[in-house]
N, C-alpha and C positions, 0 to 999 in steps of 0.2 A: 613552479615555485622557485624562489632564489633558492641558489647552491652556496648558500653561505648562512648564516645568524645575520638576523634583522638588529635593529636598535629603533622602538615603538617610543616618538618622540613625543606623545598623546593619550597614557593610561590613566582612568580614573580608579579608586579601590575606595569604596564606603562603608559602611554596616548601621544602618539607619537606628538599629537596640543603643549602639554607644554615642554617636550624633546625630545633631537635626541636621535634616536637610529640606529645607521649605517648599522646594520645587517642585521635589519628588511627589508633591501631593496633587501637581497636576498631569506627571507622568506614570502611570500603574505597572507599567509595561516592566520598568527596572527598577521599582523597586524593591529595597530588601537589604541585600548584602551581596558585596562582591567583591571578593580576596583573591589573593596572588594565586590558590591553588585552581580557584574558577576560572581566571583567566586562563593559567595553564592547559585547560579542559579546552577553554573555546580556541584557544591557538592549534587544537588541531594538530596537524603534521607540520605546520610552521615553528622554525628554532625562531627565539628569540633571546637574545643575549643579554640584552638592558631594556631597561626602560625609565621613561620618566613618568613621575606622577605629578601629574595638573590638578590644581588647588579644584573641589566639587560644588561650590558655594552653598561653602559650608554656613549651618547659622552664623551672626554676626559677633557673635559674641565665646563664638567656638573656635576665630580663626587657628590662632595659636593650637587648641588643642586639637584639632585636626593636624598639622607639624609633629605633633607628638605622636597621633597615630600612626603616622606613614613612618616615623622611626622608628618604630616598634616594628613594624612590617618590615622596615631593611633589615631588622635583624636577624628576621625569620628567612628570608629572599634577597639575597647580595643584588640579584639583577635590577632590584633599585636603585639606580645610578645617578637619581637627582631630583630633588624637588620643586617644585613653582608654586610657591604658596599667598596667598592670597593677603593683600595689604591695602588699608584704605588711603589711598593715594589724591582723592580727594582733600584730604587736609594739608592739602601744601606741606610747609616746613616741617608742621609738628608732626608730620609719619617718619621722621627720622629717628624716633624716639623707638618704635615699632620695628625698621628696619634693622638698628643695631642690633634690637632680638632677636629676628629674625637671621643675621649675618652672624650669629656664634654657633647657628647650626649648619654645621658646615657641606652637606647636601643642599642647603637649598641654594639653586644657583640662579630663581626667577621669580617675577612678581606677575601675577593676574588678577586682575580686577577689573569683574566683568562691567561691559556697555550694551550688551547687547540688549540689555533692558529696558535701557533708556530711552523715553520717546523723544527725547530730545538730541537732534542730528548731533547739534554740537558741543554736547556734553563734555567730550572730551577735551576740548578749549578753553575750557573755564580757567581762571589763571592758575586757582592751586592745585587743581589738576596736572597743569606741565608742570606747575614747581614741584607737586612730589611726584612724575614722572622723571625729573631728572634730576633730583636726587638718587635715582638707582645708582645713576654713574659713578657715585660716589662707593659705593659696596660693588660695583662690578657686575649688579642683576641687570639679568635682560627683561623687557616687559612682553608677554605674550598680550597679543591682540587681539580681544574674542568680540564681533560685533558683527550685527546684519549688512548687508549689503550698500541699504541708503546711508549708513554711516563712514563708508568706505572713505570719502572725499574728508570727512574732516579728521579721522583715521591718518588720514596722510600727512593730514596739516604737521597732527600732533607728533608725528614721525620726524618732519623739518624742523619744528620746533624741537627737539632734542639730539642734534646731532651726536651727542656722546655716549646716548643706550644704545644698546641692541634691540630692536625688534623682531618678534616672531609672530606672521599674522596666522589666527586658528582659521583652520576649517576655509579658507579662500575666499572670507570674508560673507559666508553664507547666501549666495544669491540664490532665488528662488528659481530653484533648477525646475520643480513641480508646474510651475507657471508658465514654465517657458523665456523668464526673465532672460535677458543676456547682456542689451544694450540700456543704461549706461557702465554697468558692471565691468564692460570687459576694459572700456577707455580708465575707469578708474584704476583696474588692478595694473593695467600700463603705465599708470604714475606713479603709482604707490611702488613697482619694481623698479623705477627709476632711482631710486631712492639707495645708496647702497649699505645703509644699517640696518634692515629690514628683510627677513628669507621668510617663506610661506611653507606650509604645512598641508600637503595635500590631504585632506581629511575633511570626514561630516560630509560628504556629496551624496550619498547614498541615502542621508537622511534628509538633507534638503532636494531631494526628488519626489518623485510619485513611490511613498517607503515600498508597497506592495508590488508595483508593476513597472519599477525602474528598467531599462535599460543600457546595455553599454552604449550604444546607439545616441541614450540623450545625455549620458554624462559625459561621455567623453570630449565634447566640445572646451569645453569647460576644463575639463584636466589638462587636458593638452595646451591649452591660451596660457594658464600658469608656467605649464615648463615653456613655454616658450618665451613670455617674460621676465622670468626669474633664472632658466638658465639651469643646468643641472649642477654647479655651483652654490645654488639659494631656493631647493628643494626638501624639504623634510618627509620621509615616511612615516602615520600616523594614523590610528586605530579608530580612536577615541572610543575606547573599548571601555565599559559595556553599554554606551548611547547609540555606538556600534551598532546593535544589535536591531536597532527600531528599524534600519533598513538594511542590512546583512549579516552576514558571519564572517569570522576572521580570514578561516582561508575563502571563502570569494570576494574578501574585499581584497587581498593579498593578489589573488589570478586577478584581477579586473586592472592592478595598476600593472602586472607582470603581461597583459596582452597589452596595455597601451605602451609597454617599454620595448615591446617586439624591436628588434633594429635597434636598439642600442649599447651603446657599447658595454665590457664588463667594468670599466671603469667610471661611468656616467650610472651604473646600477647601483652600485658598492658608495657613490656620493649621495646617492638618495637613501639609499636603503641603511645609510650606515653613517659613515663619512661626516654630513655636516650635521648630523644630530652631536657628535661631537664637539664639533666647531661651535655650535649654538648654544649648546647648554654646556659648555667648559669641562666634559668626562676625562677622565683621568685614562 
């Protein structure tokens, strides 16, 4: 385990009694409730210093008061150190109206809005899509990336086409580790690192595997092609705790990326582990 406090750039916290959460009625496994004290429980013998809370797709109509939840949660739990909450950025100009709401809360330092649902590749191309994607520039939010794999390419696009956000892609773009997928995945996250407003979040590999009978064996291809593109510079450490849970526990997700970091340095651990979640999400 690291010798130091982590910063988990990936925590989700719910309680299904005070919002809907649509999804969850296809996932049994976690549903329910999950607070800062549960996390606490599942982190195990791992310190963790901060964390970010990523927006849960929440009902549509609850964005905001999900924002209100997770404030109430920092005031219970300081190691709440920033929000990413969720804005429909599909409306072009007029999410500017929403943003400004959003930017008087002064945790929130990110926008996601999910794609990964969409069966359509290029969803995220549509014009008012890049217009209210760059309009973050304008409040200073970064956009997190959360999409499947055949998305990646125009993911990227929508990355060129905004050169003044930050980018944070989730989960390394989800390829279907279970499948065996690799190629065209691995040529696209090579472009997409090309890119330099864009750092990736190693996380969710455990759950885009075989969830039961993963091995380091078949993930680790895969992890390792991101640091190699992205550079321990544009690496995030990341839980996605408790989705977490469908294909591990904290500390063996923690030992799984602490053997792939064997041989490297303490200063290349401390940028993943730590370091650019700051850079990323603007912590104080």
């Amino acid at each position: 385990m690291p010798g130091f406090p982590l910063i988990d750039a990936h925590v989700h916290f719910y309680d299904q009694r005070q919002l809907d959460y649509p999804w969850l009625n296809d996932v049994p496994q976690i549903q329910g409730r999950y607070m800062p004290d549960d996390y606490s429980l599942a982190c195990g013998g791992v310190e963790v210093e901060k964390m970010i809370f990523i927006e849960v797709d929440v009902a549509q109509h609850q964005k905001l008061d999900e924002v209100r939840f997770v404030e109430q949660l920092r005031g219970e739990d300081p190691r709440i150190a920033a929000i990413v909450a969720c804005a429909a950025l599909e409306k072009g100009a007029a999410v500017e109206e929403e943003l400004e709401r959003l930017a008087e809360i002064g945790a929130v330092r990110g926008i996601r809005r999910l794609l990964q649902y969409h069966e359509e590749p290029d969803y995220c191309l549509r014009p008012n899509f890049i217009e209210g994607v760059q309009r973050l520039a304008k409040f200073d939010f970064s956009f997190d990336i959360c999409i499947r794999h055949h998305q990646l390419a125009s993911a990227t696009e929508l990355v060129r086409r905004c050169p003044n956000v930050r980018f944070v892609l989730d989960h390394i773009a989800k390829p279907d580790i279970a499948a065996g997928l690799y190629t065209p995945w691995d040529k696209q996250i090579a472009a997409i690192a090309e890119l330099p407003n864009v750092v990736c979040k190693i996380t969710g590999v455990t759950t885009e595997a075989d969830r039961r009978n993963w091995t380091l064996a078949q993930i680790r291809p895969y992890i390792e092609h991101v640091i190699e593109q992205f550079g321990f510079s544009r690496i995030l450490f990341a839980s996605d705790w408790p989705v977490l849970n469908l294909g591990a526990d904290y500390p063996r997700w923690v030992a799984v990326m602490d053997e792939i970091l064997t041989g490297c340095s303490d200063q290349e651990r401390r940028r993943f582990y730590r370091e650019n979640a700051v850079s990323a999400y603007k912590l104080s």
